[in-house]
C-alpha positions in Angstrom: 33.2 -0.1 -7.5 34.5 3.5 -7.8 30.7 5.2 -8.8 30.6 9.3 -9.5 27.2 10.4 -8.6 26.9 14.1 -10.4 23.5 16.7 -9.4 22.0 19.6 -10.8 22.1 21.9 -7.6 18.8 21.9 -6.5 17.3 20.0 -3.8 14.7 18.1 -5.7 17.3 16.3 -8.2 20.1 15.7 -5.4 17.9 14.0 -2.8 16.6 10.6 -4.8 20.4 10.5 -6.2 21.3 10.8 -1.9 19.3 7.5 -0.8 20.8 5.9 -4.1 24.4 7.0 -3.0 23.4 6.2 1.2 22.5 2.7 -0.2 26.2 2.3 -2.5 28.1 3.4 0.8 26.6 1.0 3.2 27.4 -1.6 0.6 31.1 -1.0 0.5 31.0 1.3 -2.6 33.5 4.6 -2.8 31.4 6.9 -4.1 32.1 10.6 -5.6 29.7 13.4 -5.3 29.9 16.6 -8.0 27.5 19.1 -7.4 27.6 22.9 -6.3 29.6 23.5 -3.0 26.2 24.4 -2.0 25.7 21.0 -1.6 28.8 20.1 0.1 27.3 19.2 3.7 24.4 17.2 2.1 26.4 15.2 0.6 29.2 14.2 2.8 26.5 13.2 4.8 25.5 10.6 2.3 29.1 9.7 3.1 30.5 10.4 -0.6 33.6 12.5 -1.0 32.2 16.0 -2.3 34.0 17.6 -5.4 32.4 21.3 -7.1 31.6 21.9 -10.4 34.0 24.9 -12.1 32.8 28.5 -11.7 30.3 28.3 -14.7 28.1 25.8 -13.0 28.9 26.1 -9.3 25.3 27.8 -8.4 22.9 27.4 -5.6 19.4 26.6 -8.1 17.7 27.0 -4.3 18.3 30.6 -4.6 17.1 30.9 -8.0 15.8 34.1 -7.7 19.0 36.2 -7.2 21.4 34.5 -9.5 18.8 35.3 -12.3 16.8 38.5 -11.5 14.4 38.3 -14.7 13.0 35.9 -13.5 10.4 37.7 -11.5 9.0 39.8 -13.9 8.8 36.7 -16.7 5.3 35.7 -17.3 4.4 31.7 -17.0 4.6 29.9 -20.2 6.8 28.8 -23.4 9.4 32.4 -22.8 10.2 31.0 -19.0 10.4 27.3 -20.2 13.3 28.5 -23.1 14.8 31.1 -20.6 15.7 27.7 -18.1 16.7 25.8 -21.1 19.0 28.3 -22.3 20.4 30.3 -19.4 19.9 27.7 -16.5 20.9 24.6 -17.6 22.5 24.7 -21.0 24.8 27.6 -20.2 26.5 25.4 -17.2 27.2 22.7 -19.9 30.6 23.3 -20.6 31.7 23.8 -16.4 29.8 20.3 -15.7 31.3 18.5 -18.7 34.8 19.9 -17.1 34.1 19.1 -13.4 33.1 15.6 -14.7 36.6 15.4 -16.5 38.8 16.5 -13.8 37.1 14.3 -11.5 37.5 11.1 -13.6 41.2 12.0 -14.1 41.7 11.5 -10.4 38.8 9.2 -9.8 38.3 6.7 -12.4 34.6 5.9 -12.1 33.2 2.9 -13.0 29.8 4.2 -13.7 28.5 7.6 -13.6 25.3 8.2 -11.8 23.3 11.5 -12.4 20.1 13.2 -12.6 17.5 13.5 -15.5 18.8 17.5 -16.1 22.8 16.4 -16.0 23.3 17.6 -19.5 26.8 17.9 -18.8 27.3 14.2 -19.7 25.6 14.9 -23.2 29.5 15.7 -25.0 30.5 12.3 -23.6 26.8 10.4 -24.3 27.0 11.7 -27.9 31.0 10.0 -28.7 32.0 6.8 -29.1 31.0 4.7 -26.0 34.8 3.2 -25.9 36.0 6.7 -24.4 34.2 6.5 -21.4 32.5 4.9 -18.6 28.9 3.8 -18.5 26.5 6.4 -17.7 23.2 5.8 -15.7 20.0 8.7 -15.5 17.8 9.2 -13.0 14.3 10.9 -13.5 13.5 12.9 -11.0 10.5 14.1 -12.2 8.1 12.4 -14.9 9.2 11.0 -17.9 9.8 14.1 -20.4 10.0 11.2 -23.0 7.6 12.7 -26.0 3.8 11.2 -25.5 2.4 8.5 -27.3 -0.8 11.1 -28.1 1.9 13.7 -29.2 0.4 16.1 -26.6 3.9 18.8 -25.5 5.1 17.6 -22.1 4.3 20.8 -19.0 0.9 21.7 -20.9 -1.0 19.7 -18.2 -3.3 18.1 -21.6 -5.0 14.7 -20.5 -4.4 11.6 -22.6 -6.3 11.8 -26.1 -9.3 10.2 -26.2 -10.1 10.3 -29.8 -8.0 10.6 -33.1 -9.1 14.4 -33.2 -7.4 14.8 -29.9 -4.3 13.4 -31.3 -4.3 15.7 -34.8 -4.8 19.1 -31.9 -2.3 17.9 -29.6 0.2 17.4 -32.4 -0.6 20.8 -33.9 0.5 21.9 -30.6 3.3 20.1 -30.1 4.9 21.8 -33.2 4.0 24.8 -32.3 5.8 24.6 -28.7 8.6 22.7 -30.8 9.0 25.4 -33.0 8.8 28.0 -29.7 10.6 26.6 -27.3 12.8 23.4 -28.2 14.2 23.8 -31.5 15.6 27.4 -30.4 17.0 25.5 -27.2 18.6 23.0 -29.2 20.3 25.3 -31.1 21.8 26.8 -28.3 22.8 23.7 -26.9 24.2 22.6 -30.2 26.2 25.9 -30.1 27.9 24.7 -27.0 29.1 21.4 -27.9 30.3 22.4 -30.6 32.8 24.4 -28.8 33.3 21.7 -26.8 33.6 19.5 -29.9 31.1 17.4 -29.6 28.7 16.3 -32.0 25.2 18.1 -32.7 22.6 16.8 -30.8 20.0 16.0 -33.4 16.7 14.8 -31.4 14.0 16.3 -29.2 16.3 17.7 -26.0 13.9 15.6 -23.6 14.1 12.2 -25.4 17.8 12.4 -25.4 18.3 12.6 -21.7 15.9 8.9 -22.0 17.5 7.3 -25.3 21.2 8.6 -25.2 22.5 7.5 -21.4 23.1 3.5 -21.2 20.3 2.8 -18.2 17.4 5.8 -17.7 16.5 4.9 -14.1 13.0 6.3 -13.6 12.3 6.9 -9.7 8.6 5.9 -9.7 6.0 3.1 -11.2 4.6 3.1 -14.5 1.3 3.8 -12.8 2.3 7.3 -11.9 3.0 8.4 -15.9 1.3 9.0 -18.8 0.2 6.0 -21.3 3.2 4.7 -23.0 3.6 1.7 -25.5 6.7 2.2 -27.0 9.8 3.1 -24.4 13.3 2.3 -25.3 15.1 -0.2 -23.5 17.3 2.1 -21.8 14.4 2.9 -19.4 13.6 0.9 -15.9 11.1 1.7 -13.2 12.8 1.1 -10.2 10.3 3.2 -7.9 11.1 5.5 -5.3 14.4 5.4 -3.1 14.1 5.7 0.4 13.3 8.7 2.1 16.5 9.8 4.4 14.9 10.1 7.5 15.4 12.8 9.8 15.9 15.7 7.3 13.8 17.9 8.8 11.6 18.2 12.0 7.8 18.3 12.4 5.8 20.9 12.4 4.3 22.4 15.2 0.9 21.4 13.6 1.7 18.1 12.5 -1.5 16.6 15.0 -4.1 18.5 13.0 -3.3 15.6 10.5 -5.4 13.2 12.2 -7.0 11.6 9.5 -10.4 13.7 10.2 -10.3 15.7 7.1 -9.3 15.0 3.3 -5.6 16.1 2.8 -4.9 18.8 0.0 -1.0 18.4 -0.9 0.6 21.7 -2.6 4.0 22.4 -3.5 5.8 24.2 -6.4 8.8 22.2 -5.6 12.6 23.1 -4.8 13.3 24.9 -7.9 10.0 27.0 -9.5 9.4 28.6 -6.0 10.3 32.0 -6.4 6.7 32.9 -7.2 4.0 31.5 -5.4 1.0 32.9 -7.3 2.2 30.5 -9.8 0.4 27.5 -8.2 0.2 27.6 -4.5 -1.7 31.3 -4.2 -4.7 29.9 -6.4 -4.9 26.7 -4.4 -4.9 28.2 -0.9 -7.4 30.9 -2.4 -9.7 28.1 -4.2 -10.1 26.0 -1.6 -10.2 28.4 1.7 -14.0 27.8 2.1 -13.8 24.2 1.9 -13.3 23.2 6.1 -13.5 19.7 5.3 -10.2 19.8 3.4 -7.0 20.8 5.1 -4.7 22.3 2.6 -0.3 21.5 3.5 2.3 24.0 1.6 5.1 23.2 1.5 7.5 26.1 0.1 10.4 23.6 -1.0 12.6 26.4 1.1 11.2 29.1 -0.3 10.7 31.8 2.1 6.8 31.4 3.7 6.7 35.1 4.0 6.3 35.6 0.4 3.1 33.8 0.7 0.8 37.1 0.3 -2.3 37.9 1.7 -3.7 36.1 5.1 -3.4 32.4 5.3 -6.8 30.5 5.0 -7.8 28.7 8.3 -7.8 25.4 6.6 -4.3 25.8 5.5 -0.8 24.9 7.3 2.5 25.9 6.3 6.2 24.5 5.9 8.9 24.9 4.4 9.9 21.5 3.9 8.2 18.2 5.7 9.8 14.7 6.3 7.2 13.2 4.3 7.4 9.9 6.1 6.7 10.7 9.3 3.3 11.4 8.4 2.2 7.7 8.2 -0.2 7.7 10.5 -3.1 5.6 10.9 -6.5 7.9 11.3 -7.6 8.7 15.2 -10.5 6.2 15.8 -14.0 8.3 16.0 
C-alpha cells in the first residue's frame, strides 16, 4: 500500500505516527512523510520518503517561542488556548491542505495517516468521501472528545460526582465555548471557505474524533476520562513502540534505583517555552520531600531557563529514552 503519513511539526505528534510508519516499512509498505523540513532527518530515518509542507505551514513548533514572540508575555488560560487555535494551527490550514494535494498528485495514497491536530485534512474530511482517500487520526494526547459530565476539556475538573456537578460544569463549558471555541471556529470556518470547503459546524475537538473514517487513539480506555457514548470511528489501539535509541542516558540515570518514589514532570514538546507554567511549581513544591526524586524533562527546551537553583531531589533532561528505565529495584 502507498500510505501518506502527515505531522504537525512538533516532536510529541510526530513520534507515535514514527513507530506506526517504522512498523508499515518493515512490512513492505511505501510510505510518504509530510511534515516541516524540520523534520526531515527524523523521518527518513523511519525510512519514509520526506516531502514539506508549503511556506505557510513549514515551521519548527519546537522553537515555538521565536516564530511567535507573544507568547511570553500571554498569561495561562482561555486567551493562550484561542491564540494556538487561531494563529498556530488554523492559520497553517490552507499550506497543509496544499502540501497534502501536491503530494497525492504524485503519490496516490491509499490511506492518509495523521495526527489528532492535522486540521489540514478537515477541507477534504468535510466533502464527499468519493473524492478522496480514506483518512485515519491518531490521538496523541487524550481524547479532546467533549465529556460525558460536560466538564470543558484542559480545565483539569474531576469526573462529576453528583447532578450538581454536571449543571456547574456545563455552565462552564458554555462559558469557555463562548470564549474560546466558537471564536476559533469562526476563524477556521473563515479559511475553508476560501478554500471552498464547507463550514465546519460542530465543536472543533469532536470533529477531529467524528469526521476522519478511523480515530486511532494511542492509549487504553483506562488512561481517559469516563465515556459511554464514543462514535465508532474511535479504537484504542494503545501505545506504539518506543523507537529505541533516541536519545542517551543521563549521567544520573543510577540514582533511579528504585529506592525512592518517582515524581515524573514534563510540559511536553510543545508548551515548553515557560517553565513556571508547571515544572517551576513542582520542583519548588516538592524540594523538601527527600523521599521523592523529582525527573524534568524539558521536551528540548532549553534547561537553562529553569530559574532559580535546582532542588537536590531533582534531576534534569532534556529528553529521556523512556524505556530504558525499566529497571527492576536494587535488592535492600
Amino acid at each position: 500500500m502507498k500510505i501518506l503519513i502527515a505531522s504537525t511539526p512538533a516532536t510529541g505528534h510526530l513520534n507515535p505516527l514514527l513507530s506506526i510508519a517504522r512498523m508499515l516499512v518493515d512490512d513492505g509498505h511505501e510510505i510518504v512523510g509530510l511534515s516541516s523540513t524540520a523534520m526531515r532527518s527524523r523521518i527518513k530515518e523511519a525510512g519514509a520518503a520526506f516531502r514539506a509542507f508549503p511556506p505557510g505551514a513549514d515551521f519548527d513548533l519546537r522553537t515555538i517561542e521565536t516564530l511567535f514572540p507573544e507568547l511570553k508575555a500571554m498569561p495561562t488560560g482561555p486567551e493562550m488556548v484561542l491564540f494556538y487555535m487561531r494563529r498556530v494551527f488554523f492559520d497553517a490550514v490552507p499550506a497543509q491542505h496544499a502540501g497534502l494535494q501536491d503530494v497525492l498528485r504524485t503519490f496516490p495514497a491509499d490511506v492518509i495517516l495523521g495526527d489528532n491536530f492535522m486540521y489540514g485534512t478537515f477541507p477534504m474530511l468535510l466533502r464527499p468521501r468519493s473524492t478522496r482517500p480514506p483518512i485515519a487520526l491518531c490521538g496523541t494526547m487524550f481524547l479532546h472528545m467533549e465529556r460525558d459530565d460536560r466538564a470543558p476539556n484542559f480545565a483539569g475538573l474531576q469526573p462529576a460526582a453528583d447532578p450538581a456537578d454536571i449543571e456547574h460544569y456545563s455552565i462552564l463549558f458554555q462559558a469557555h465555548d463562548d470564549a474560546v471555541f466558537e471564536p476559533a471556529r469562526v476563524h477556521l470556518n473563515e479559511l475553508m471557505e476560501h478554500l471552498g470547503a464547507p463550514a465546519l459546524t460542530m465543536n472543533i475537538f469532536d470533529a477531529s474524533v467524528r469526521l476522519p473514517d478511523a480515530f486511532m487513539q494511542l492509549t487504553v480506555p483506562g488512561f481517559e476520562f469516563p465515556r459511554q457514548q464514543l462514535p465508532s470511528s474511535v479504537r484504542f489501539v494503545g501505545t506504539p513502540p518506543i523507537i529505541p535509541n533516541q536519545v542517551p542516558l543521563p549521567e544520573w540515570a543510577d540514582d533511579l534505583d528504585g529506592l525512592r518514589k518517582v515524581v515524573l514532570v514534563t510540559q511536553g514538546t510543545f508548551s515548553n517555552h515557560n517553565f513556571d507554567q508547571l515544572i517551576g511549581p513542582t520542583m519548588s513544591a516538592l524540594a523538601s520531600e527527600p523521599d521523592l526524586l523529582v525527573i524534568v524533562t524539558t521536551g528540548g527546551g532549553p534547561m537553562d531557563s529553569l530559574r532559580g537553583p535546582i532542588p537536590d531531589n531533582v534531576r534534569v533532561a532534556a529528553y529521556l529514552p523512556l524505556n530504558g528505565f525499566c529497571r527492576e529495584p536494587t535488592p535492600s
